[in-house]
LUMBA-703526 format. One record per residue (C-alpha): residue number from 1; x, y negated, z negated. Coordinates in nm, 4 decimals. Layout:
     i          u          v          w
   NUM          X          Y          Z
...
//
This chain:
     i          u          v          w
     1    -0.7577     0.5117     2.0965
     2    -0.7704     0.4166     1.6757
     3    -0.5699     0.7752     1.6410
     4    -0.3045     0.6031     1.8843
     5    -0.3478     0.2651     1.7098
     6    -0.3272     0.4191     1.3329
     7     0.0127     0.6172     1.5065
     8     0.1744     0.3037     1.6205
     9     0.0996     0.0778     1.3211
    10     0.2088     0.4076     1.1166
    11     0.5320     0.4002     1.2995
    12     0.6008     0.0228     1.3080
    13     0.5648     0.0615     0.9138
    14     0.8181     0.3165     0.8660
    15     1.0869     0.2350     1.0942
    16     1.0728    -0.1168     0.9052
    17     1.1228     0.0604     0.5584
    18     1.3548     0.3119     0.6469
    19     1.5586     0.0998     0.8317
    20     1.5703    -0.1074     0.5178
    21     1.6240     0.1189     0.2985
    22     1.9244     0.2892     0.5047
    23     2.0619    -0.0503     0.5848
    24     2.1023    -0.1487     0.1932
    25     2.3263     0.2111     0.1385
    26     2.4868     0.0907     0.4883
    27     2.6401    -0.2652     0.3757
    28     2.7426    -0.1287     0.0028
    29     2.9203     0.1068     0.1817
    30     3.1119    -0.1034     0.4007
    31     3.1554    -0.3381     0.1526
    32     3.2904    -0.1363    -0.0664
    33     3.5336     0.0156     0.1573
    34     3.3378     0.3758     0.2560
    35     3.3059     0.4853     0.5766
    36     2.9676     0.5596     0.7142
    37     2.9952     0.8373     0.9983
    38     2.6039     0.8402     1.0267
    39     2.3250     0.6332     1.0525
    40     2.0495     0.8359     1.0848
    41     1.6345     0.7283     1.1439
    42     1.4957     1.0374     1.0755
    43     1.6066     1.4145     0.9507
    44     1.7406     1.7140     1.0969
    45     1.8913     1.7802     1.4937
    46     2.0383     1.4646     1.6238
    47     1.7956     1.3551     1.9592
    48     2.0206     1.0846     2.0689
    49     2.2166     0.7641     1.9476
    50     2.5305     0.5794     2.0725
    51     2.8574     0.5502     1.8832
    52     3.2061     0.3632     1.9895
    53     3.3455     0.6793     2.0572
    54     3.1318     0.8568     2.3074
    55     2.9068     0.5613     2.3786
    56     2.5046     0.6639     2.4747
    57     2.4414     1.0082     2.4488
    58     2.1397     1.3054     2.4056
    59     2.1564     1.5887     2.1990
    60     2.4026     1.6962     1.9699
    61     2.7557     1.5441     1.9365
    62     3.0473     1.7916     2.0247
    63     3.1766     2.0241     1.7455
    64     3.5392     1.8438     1.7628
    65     3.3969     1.5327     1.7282
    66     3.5848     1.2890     1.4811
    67     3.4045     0.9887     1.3730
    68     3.6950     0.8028     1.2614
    69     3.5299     0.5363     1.1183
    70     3.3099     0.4558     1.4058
    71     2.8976     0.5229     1.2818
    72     2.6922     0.7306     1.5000
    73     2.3619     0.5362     1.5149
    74     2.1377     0.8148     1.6360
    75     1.7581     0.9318     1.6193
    76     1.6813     1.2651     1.5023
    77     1.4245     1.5270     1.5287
    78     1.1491     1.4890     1.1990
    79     1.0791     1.1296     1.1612
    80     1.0027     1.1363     0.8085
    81     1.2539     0.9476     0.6599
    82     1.6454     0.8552     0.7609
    83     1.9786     0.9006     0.5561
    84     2.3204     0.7368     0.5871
    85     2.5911     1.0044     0.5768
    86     2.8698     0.8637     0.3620
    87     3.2128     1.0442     0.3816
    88     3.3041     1.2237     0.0521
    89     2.9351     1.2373    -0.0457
    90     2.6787     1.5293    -0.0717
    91     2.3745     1.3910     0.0553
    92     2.0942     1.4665     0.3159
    93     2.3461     1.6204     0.5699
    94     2.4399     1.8859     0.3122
    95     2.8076     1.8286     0.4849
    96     3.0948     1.9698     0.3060
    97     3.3501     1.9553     0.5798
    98     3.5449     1.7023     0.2945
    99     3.5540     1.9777     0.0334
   100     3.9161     2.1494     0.0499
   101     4.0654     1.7764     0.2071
   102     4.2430     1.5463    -0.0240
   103     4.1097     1.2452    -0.1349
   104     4.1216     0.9726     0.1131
   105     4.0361     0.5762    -0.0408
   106     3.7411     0.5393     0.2097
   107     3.5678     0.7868     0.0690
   108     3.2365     0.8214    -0.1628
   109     3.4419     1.0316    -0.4359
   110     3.7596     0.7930    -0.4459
   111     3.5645     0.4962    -0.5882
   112     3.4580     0.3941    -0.9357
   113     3.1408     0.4857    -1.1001
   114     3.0196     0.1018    -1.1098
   115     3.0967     0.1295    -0.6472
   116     2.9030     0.4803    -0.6385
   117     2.6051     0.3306    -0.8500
   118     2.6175    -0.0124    -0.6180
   119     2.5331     0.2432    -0.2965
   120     2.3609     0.4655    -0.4245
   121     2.1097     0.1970    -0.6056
   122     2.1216    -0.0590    -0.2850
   123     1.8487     0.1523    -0.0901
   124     1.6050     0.0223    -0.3766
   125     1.7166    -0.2757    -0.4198
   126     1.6579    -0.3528    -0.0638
   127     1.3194    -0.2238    -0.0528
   128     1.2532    -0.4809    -0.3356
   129     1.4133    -0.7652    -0.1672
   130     1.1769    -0.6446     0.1324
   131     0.9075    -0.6718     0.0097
   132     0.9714    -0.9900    -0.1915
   133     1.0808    -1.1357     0.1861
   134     0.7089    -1.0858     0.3114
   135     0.5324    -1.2157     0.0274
   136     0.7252    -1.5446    -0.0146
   137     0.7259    -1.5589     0.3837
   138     0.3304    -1.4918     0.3553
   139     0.3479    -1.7861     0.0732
   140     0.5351    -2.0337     0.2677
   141     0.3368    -2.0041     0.6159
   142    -0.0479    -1.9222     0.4938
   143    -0.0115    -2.0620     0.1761
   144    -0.2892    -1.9584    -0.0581
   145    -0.6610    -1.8963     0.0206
   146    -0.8454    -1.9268    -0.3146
   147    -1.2684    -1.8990    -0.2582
   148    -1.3603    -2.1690    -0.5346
   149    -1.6715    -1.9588    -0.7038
   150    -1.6808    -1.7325    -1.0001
   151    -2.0308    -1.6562    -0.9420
   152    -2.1575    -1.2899    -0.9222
   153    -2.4198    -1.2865    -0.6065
   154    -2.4929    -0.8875    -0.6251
   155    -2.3395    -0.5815    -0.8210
   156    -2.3504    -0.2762    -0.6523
   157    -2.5627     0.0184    -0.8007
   158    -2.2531     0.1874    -0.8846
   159    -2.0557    -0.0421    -1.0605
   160    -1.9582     0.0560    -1.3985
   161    -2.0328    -0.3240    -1.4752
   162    -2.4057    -0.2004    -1.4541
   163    -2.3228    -0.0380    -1.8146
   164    -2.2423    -0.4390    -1.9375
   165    -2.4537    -0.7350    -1.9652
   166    -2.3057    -0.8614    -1.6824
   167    -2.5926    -0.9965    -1.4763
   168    -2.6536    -1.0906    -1.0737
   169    -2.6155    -1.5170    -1.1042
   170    -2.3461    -1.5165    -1.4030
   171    -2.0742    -1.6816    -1.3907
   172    -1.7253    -1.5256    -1.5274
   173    -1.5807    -1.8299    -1.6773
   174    -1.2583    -1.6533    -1.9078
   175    -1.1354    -1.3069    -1.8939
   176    -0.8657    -1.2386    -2.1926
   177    -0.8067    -1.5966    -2.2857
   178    -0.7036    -1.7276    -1.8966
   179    -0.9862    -1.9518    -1.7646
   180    -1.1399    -1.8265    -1.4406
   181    -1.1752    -2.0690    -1.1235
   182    -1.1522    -1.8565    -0.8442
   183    -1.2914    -1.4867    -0.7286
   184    -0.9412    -1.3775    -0.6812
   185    -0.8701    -1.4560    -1.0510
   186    -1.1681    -1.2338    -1.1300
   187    -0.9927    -0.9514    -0.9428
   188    -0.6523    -1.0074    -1.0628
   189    -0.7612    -1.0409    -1.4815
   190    -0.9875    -0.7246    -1.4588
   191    -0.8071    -0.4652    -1.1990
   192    -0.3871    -0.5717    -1.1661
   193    -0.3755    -0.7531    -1.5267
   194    -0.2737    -0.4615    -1.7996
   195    -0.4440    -0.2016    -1.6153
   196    -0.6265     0.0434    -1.8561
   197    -0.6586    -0.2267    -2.1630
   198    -1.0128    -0.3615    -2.2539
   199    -1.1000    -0.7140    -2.1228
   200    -1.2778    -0.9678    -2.3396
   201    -1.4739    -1.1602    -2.0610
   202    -1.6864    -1.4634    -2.1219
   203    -2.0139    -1.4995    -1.9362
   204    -2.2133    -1.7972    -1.8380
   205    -2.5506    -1.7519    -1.8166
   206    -2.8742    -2.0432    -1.7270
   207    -2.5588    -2.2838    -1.9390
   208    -2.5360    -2.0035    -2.2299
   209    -2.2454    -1.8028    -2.2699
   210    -2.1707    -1.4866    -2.4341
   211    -1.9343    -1.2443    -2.4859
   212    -1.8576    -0.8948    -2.2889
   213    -1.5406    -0.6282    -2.3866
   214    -1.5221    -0.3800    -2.0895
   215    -1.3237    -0.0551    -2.2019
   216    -1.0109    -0.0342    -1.9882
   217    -1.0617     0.3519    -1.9305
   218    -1.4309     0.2279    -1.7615
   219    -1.2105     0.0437    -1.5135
   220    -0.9845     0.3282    -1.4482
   221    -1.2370     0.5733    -1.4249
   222    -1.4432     0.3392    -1.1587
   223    -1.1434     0.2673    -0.9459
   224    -1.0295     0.7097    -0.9814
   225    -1.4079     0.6969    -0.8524
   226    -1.3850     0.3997    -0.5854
   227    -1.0852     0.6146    -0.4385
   228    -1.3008     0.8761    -0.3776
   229    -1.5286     0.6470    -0.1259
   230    -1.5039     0.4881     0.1520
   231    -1.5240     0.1589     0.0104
   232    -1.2050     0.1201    -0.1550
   233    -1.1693    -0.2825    -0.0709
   234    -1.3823    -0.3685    -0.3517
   235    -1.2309    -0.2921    -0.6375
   236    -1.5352    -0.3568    -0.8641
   237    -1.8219    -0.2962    -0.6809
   238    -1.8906    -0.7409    -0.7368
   239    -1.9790    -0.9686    -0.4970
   240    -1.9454    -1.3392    -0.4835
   241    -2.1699    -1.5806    -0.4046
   242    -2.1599    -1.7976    -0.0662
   243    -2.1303    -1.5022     0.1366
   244    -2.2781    -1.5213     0.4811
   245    -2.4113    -1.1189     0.6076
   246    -2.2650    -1.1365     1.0132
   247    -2.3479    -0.8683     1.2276
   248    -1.9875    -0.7725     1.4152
   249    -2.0954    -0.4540     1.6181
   250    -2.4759    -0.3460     1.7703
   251    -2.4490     0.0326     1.8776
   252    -2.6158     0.0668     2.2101
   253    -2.9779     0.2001     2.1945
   254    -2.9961     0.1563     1.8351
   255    -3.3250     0.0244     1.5914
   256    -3.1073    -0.2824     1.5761
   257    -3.0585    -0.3022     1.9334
   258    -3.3976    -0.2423     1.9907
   259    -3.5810    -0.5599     1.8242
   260    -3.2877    -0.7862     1.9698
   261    -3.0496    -0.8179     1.6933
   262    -2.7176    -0.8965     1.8430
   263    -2.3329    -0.9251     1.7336
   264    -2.3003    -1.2884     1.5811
   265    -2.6305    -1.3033     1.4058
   266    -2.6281    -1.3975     1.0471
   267    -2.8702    -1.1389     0.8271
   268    -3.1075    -1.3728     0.5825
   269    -3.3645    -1.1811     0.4620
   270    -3.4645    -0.7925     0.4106
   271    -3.7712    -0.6014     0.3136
   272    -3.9011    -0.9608     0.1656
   273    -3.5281    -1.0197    -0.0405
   274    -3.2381    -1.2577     0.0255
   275    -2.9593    -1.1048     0.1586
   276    -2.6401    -1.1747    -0.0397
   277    -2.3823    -0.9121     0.0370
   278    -2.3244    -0.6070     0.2848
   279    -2.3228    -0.3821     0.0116
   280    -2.7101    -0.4896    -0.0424
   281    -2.8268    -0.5102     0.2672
   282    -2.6539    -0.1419     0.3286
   283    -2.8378    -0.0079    -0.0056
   284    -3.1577    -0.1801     0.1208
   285    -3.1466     0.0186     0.4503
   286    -3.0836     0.3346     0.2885
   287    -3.3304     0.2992     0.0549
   288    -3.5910     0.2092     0.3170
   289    -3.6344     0.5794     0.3609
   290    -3.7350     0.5622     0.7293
   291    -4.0217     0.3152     0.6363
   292    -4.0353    -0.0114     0.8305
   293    -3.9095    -0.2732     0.6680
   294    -3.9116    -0.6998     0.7776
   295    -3.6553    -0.8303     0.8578
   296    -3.5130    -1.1923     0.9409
   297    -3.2077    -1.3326     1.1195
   298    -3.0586    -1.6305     1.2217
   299    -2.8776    -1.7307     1.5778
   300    -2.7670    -2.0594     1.6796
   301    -3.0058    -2.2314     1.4155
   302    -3.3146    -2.0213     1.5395
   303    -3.4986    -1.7668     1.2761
   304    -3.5619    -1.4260     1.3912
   305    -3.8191    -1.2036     1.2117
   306    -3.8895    -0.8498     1.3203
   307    -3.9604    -0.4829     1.1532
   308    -3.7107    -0.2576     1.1507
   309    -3.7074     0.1663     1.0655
   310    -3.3711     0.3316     1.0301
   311    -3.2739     0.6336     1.2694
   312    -3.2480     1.0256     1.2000
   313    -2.9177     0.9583     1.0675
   314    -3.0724     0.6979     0.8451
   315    -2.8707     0.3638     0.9729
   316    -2.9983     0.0980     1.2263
   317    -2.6762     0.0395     1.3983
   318    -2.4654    -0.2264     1.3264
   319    -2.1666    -0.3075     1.1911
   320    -2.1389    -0.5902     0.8627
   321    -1.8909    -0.8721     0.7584
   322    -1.9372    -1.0917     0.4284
   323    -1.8141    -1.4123     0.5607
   324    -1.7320    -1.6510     0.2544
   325    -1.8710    -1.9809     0.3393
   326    -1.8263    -2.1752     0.0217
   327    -1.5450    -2.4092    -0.1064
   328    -1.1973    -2.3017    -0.0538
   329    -0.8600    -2.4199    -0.2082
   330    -0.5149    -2.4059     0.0290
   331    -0.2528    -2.5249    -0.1252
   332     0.0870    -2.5415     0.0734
   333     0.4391    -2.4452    -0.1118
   334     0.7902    -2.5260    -0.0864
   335     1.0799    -2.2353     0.0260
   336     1.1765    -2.2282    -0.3502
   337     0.7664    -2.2421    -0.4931
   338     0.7641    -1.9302    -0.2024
   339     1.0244    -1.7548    -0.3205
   340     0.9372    -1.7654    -0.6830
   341     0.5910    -1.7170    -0.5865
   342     0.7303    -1.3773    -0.3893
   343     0.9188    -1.2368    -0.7103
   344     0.6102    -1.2447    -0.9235
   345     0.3989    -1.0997    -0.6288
   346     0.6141    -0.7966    -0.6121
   347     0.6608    -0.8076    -1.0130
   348     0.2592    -0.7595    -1.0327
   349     0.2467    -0.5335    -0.8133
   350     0.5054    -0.3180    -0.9174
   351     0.3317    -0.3738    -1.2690
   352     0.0414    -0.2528    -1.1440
   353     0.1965     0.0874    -0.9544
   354     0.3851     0.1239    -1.2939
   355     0.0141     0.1461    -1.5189
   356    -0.1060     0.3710    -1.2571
   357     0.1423     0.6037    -1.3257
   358     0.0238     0.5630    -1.6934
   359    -0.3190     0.6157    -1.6397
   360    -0.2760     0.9316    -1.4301
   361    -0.1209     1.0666    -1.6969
   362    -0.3570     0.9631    -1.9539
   363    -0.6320     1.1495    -1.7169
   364    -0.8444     0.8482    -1.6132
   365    -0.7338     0.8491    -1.2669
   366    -0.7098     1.1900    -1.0835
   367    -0.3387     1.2926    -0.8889
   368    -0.5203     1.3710    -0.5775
   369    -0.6928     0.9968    -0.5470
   370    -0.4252     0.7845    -0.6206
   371    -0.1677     0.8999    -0.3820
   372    -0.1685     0.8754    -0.0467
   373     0.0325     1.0651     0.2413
   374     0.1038     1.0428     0.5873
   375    -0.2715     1.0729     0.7531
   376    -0.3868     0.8404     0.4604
   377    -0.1167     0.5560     0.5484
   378    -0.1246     0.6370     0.8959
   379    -0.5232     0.5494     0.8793
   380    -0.4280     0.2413     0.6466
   381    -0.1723     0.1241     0.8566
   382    -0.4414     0.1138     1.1809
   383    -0.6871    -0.0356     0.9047
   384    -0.4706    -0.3526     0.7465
   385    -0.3663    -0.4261     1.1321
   386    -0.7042    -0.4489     1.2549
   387    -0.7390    -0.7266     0.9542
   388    -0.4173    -0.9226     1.1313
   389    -0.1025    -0.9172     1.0698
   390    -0.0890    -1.0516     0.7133
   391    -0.2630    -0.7958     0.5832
   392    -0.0570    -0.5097     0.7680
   393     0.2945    -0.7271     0.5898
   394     0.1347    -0.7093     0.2782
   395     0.0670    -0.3633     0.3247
   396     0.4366    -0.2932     0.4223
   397     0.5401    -0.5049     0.1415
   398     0.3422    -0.2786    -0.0846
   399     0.4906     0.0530     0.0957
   400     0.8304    -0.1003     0.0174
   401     0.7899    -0.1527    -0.3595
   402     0.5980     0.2421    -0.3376
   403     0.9366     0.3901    -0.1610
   404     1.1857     0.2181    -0.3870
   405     1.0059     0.3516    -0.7109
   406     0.9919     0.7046    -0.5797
   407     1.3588     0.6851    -0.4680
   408     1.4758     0.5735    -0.8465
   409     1.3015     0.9068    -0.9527
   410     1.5688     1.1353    -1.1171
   411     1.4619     1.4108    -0.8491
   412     1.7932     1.5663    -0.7060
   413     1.7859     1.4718    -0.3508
   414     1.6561     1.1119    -0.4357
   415     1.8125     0.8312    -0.4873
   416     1.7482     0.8167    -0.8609
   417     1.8867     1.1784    -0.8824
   418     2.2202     1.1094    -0.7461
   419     2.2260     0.7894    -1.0017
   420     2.1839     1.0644    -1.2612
   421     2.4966     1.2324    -1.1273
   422     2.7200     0.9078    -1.0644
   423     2.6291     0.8587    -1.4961
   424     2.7105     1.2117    -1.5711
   425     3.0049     1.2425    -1.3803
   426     3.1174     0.8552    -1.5274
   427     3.0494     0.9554    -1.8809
   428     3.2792     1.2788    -1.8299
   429     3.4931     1.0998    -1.6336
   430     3.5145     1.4131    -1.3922
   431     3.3281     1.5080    -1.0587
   432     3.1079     1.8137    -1.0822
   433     3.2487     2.0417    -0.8567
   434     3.1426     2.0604    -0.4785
   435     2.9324     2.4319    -0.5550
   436     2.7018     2.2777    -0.8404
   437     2.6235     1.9499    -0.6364
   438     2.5017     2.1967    -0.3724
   439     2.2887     2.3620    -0.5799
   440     2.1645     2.0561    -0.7093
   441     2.1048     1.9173    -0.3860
   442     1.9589     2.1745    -0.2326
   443     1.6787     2.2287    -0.5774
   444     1.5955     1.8444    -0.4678
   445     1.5376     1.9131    -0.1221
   446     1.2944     2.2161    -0.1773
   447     1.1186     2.0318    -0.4654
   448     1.0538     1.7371    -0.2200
   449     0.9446     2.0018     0.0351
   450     0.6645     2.1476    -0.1828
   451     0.5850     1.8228    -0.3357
   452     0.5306     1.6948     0.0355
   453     0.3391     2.0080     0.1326
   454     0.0903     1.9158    -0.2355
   455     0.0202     1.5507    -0.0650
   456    -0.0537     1.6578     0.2868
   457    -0.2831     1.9581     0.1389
   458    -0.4212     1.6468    -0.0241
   459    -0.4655     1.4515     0.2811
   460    -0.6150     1.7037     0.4750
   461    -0.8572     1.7728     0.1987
   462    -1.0043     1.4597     0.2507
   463    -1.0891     1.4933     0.6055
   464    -1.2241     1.8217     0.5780
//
């Protein structure tokens, strides 16, 4: 049932982006007077679609077919991906058929360089304005959640920050000169602010402060590490104070089940210490080493106290959720606050995709672990839809601003490679000739074919 779930959400996800995408080299078409014979969501052998022509058909359209300005919307065979076949252009169809015909006006080649860059460059541009669509949306109807602490409750044992003088009970009270209020600042001045530079953070400690510089490459490093794990939500192994331990799942004939603990119940104490995070109480259990341990609970305002051993497999069987049960800020915005507030969203994070790049190729963050294929966003998909449905936009949002940065890439066969062309051929003021854009195109196509058969040998590594 999750594989179905993950498969659903995973579809959902791309027929929003392709569809996007497509639809952006659709309108600049049209509206600058090309004809679009196809519009295809996904690659290869046409399964079906419906045109003005033929109407609602399956299979392939007849040989003698002529689309005479009328676009086959159709659904083809591989769905990774879609293209929009533009008369006069060599593109994902590989079609030619135009080659030895004379110019007509509606086609790709009979426009100006500045119309060719336009479609070629409004696939991007639409994933952009995608992506800034959900996050101003998200801005405008949730406003923002802020939890109102900047106390650390617990640091996991491997956190980098155990290296620092950064103590369980601190406070973070500045981080590079911007005054810290809220634990999403914390996260947002240390991992998606300059990632990679050092951060001069100011600690406050029983009313003392002092000073802590974390190296940048420490932060890369951790997070190349963090990708590794399966616990890749907190990005610095931190967490806040005013967090509540819930049980959310009791596995049937389990040590948990066993001495009565049951889904709802909050977790207070363990092996004689507070409980202050999931991360602790999971470290707790696994350090328990099959020994009993006490253990307290509340329900409904009644205390609990048992002793507890973990399994063969070393668990006690339940599932965890830190529920934040301090002070938190929502504050409401305006369409134009949402807006602006969307633009910088997608900004940051575009920022932040941008010095990932740079710290892959400085070597602090491996290839394989920060790229992700289609099993790995399949499983996120599932994952971010489970958390509702504004963490499954954001995580579309996110896809969108991935896609349209891969696209720009000057890879023949992308986007950004037939941009490359458009220049060249606009600086020469000549078209290459139909033979080398072939070869060009078809160098593209198997470079994306081995660089796709690198991320799903990836993928599958990590299930293996």
């Amino acid at each position: 049932m999750d594989i179905l779930y993950n498969i659903f959400y995973f579809g959902l996800a791309l027929a929003i982006l392709v569809t996007i995408h497509e639809w952006g080299h659709f309108i600049a078409a049209k509206i600058t007077g090309m004809r679009s014979d196809i519009f295809s969501f996904g690659m290869g052998r046409r399964l079906l679609g419906w045109n003005e022509k033929t109407g609602f058909t399956f299979g392939r359209l007849p040989d003698e077919h002529v689309y005479e300005g009328k676009t086959d919307w159709r659904i083809s065979l591989f769905p990774i991906g879609g293209y929009v076949k533009i008369v006069g252009m060599v593109d994902e169809s590989f079609d030619t058929d135009y080659g030895n015909t004379e110019i007509q006006d509606y086609e790709f080649r009979a426009k100006n360089t500045f119309q060719k860059l336009l479609v070629i460059s409004a696939g991007v541009i639409m994933n952009f304005v995608l992506a800034i669509a959900i996050f101003s949306y998200l801005t405008y109807s949730k406003g923002s959640l802020e939890q109102l602490t900047n106390k650390i409750s617990y640091i996991h044992s491997d956190s980098f920050l155990t290296d620092y003088d950064i103590e369980p009970g601190d406070n973070i009270i500045n981080i590079n000169g911007t005054e810290i209020k809220s634990w999403r600042e914390i996260l947002k001045n240390i991992v998606f602010v300059d990632l990679g530079n050092d951060k001069n953070i100011t600690i406050k400690r029983n009313n003392k402060t002092h000073k802590v510089i974390i190296k940048g490459e420490n932060i890369s490093q951790f997070l190349n590490k963090r990708a590794k794990s399966e616990e890749q939500g907190n990005f610095l192994g931190l967490d806040s104070d005013f967090l509540n331990v819930i049980i959310t799942s009791v596995v049937l004939a389990s040590p948990a089940q066993k001495i009565g603990i049951q889904t709802g119940d909050t977790i207070m104490y363990l092996d004689n210490q507070k409980v202050v995070s999931s991360q602790q109480f999971i470290s707790i259990i696994k350090n328990s080493s099959r020994k009993l341990v006490d253990i307290t609970w509340k329900r409904n305002n009644k205390i609990y106290n048992s002793s507890i051993q973990t399994n063969k497999d070393n668990v006690i069987g339940v599932g965890l959720f830190g529920l934040f049960t301090g002070p938190i800020l929502t504050t409401k915005y305006g369409l134009t606050q949402s807006v602006e507030m969307g633009i910088n969203e997608t900004l940051s994070q575009l920022s932040m995709i941008l010095n990932s790049f740079g710290e892959i190729f400085k070597g602090n963050i491996e290839f394989k672990n920060a790229v992700g294929g289609p099993i790995k966003i399949m499983e996120q998909s599932g994952k971010t839809a489970e958390m509702g449905m504004t963490s499954f936009m954001s995580f579309v949002a996110m896809l969108s601003i991935s896609l349209a940065l891969i696209n720009i890439l000057p890879i023949p066969a992308l986007d950004g490679g037939h941009l490359v062309i458009i220049l060249i051929e606009g600086i020469k003021r000549k078209e290459l000739n139909l033979k080398s854009k072939l070869i060009i195109q078809n160098i593209g196509f198997y470079l994306l074919i081995i660089l796709m058969i690198i991320i799903l040998y990836i993928d599958m590594a990590r299930y293996l």
